[in-house]
Each structure stands twice: as structure tokens, then as C-alpha cells.
N, C-alpha and C positions, 0 to 999 in steps of 0.2 A: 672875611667872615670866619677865618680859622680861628681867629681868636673871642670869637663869640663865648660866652658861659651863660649858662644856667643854674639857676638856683634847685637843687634838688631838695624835698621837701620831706621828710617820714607819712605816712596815714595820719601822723596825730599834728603836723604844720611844723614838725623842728626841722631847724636847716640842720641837713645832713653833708652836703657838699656839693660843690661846685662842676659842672659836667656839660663836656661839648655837644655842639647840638648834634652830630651824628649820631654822638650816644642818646640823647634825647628823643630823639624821631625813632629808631631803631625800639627806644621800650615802647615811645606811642603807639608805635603798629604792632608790635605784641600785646597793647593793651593792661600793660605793668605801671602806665602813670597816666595822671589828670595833666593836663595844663591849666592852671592857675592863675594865670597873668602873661603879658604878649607885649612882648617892645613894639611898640608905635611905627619905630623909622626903619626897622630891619625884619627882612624876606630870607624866607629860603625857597627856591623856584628850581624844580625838575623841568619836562619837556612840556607837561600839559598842564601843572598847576604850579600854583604860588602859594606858600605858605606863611601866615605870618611868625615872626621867631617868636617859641617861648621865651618866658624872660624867666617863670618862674612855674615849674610843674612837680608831684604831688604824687609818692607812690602809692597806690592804688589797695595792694595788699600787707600787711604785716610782715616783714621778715626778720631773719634772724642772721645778722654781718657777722663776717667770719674777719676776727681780729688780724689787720695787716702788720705787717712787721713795717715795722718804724726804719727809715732810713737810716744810717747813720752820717751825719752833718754836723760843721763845726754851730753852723746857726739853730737847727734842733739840740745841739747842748745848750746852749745858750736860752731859747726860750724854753728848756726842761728845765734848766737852773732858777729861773727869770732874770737871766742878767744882773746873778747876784755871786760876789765868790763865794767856795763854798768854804775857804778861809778866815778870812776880814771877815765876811758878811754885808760888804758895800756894793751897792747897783752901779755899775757902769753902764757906757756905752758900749755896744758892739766890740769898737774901735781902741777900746780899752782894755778888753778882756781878750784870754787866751784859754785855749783847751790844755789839761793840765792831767796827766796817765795819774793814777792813786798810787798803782805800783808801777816807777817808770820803767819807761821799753828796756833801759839800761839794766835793770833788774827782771827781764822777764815777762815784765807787763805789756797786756793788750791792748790794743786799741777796739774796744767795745764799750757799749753802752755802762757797765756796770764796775766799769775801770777807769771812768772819764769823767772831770769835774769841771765846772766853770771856773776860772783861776782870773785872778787880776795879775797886772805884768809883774807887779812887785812883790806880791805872795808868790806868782812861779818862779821868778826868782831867785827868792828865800828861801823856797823847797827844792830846787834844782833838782838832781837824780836824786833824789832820796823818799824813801816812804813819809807819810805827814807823823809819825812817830818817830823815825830818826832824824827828823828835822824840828823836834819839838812842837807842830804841830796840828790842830783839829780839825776833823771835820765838821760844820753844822750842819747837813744833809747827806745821806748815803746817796751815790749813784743808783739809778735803777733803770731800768728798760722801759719808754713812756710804751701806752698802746694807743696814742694818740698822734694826731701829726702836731706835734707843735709851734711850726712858721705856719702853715695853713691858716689858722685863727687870726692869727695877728695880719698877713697880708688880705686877708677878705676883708677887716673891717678899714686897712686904708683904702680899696679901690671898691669900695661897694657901691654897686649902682644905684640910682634913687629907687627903681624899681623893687628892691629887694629887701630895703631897709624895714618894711613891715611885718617882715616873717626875721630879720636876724635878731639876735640880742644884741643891744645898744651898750657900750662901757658908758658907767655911770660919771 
């Protein structure tokens, strides 16, 4: 049951994100969210009742999220990029692509958000240690800091349960 989720919803029905049911029950009984919809074949049972799981519930009041700070990951470069170099300009595979310093560590550069690009193996290795101006060169996208989570999107819509497909957005 640990790996139970829940769809969490806005007041207005946009999925906002995915959320265990401890956290779930916890806002029910402060009264912070609806439940919307209840998976059929799964409970959650204390000593004297049995609950059915939400599957999909609904917050209750307007609020206002305080922006998270974005991890930093080689697979959130990658879906910040969209799996595209920021060189070439060609989409690869995951498995194709590498994370690539603007200004490499060998020169001083960090490893953050606004120093890091999606690189194919063949552009990072035609830039090796060097800035994309002394390696002749460009960028087509500046690095920046997403305030999104960007694997999140993409793994919700491969393991989305039928239950949820009503409230997410569908890729066309």
C-alpha cells in the first residue's frame, strides 16, 4: 500500500500532482480536500474502520504554491532540454545524450542549472574543455533554472492509472 498515489487536483480540477495516501487522509481530516473518485479494489483500515482509497481528491480552498526548487539531475536536464542538443539541434535518446558544463569545470565552471546543457556524444566531444566560442561553437537555447519538475510529467503520463485519465491532459 506504500506505493499507493493519488491524484491531487486544484479547486478549478487541474492535476497538480501525485500524493500518498498518508498525505491524503492527513488533508481529509483537516478538511483541505474533496475526494473525487475511490479505487474500487484498495482500503485503507485502522482499528475500527475501513476506508475506501482515494484514487483521486480535490483541494478544497484556493491557494497559493510556493515555487520548489528544481532538483538538479542528469534526466531533468534532459527533459529541460527536450532531449534535444543544445548544439546540433537533433533529439536523441536518453542513452545518446550527455550533460555538457557551458563553461567546463576545467575552466571554472559549475555544475548548476544555468551552466548545463543537453550535449549529444559527438558535439561533447567536439567541445571537449572548451567554452562553445573557443570551440567554434553555438548555442540554440540558453541554460536556465526550470520551476517545474520536468521527469514528473513525463513519468505520470507512462504509469497513469485508468482512474485518473479524466482529470490529466492527454498528449495529442
Amino acid at each position: 500500500m506504500e506505493s499507493a498515489r493519488i491524484l491531487l487536483l486544484s479547486p478549478n480540477y487541474e492535476p497538480l500532482e501525485a500524493i500518498g495516501w498518508r498525505k491524503a487522509m492527513c488533508l481529509l481530516s483537516m478538511g483541505k480536500i474533496e475526494i473525487v473518485e475511490e479505487y474500487d479494489d484498495r482500503q485503507i483500515r485502522s482499528v475500527s474502520v475501513i476506508f475506501k482509497m482515494p484514487a483521486v481528491v480535490r483541494l478544497v480552498n484556493v491557494f497559493r504554491r510556493p515555487k520548489k526548487r528544481v532538483r538538479y539531475r542528469k534526466q531533468n536536464v534532459f527533459a529541460r532540454d527536450r532531449w534535444t542538443c543544445a548544439f546540433c539541434g537533433e533529439k536523441k535518446s536518453a542513452s545518446e545524450l550527455t550533460v555538457d558544463h557551458v563553461v567546463p569545470r576545467a575552466q571554472g565552471g559549475r555544475t548548476e542549472w544555468t551552466n548545463v546543457v543537453t550535449a549529444c556524444g559527438p558535439c561533447n566531444l567536439r567541445k571537449a574543455d572548451r567554452t562553445p566560442a573557443q570551440a567554434g561553437m553555438h548555442l540554440r537555447f540558453k541554460p536556465y533554472q526550470p520551476d517545474w519538475v520536468p521527469v514528473l510529467s513525463f513519468q505520470i503520463k507512462s504509469e497513469l492509472p485508468e482512474i485518473w485519465k479524466p482529470y490529466c491532459y492527454q498528449a495529442a
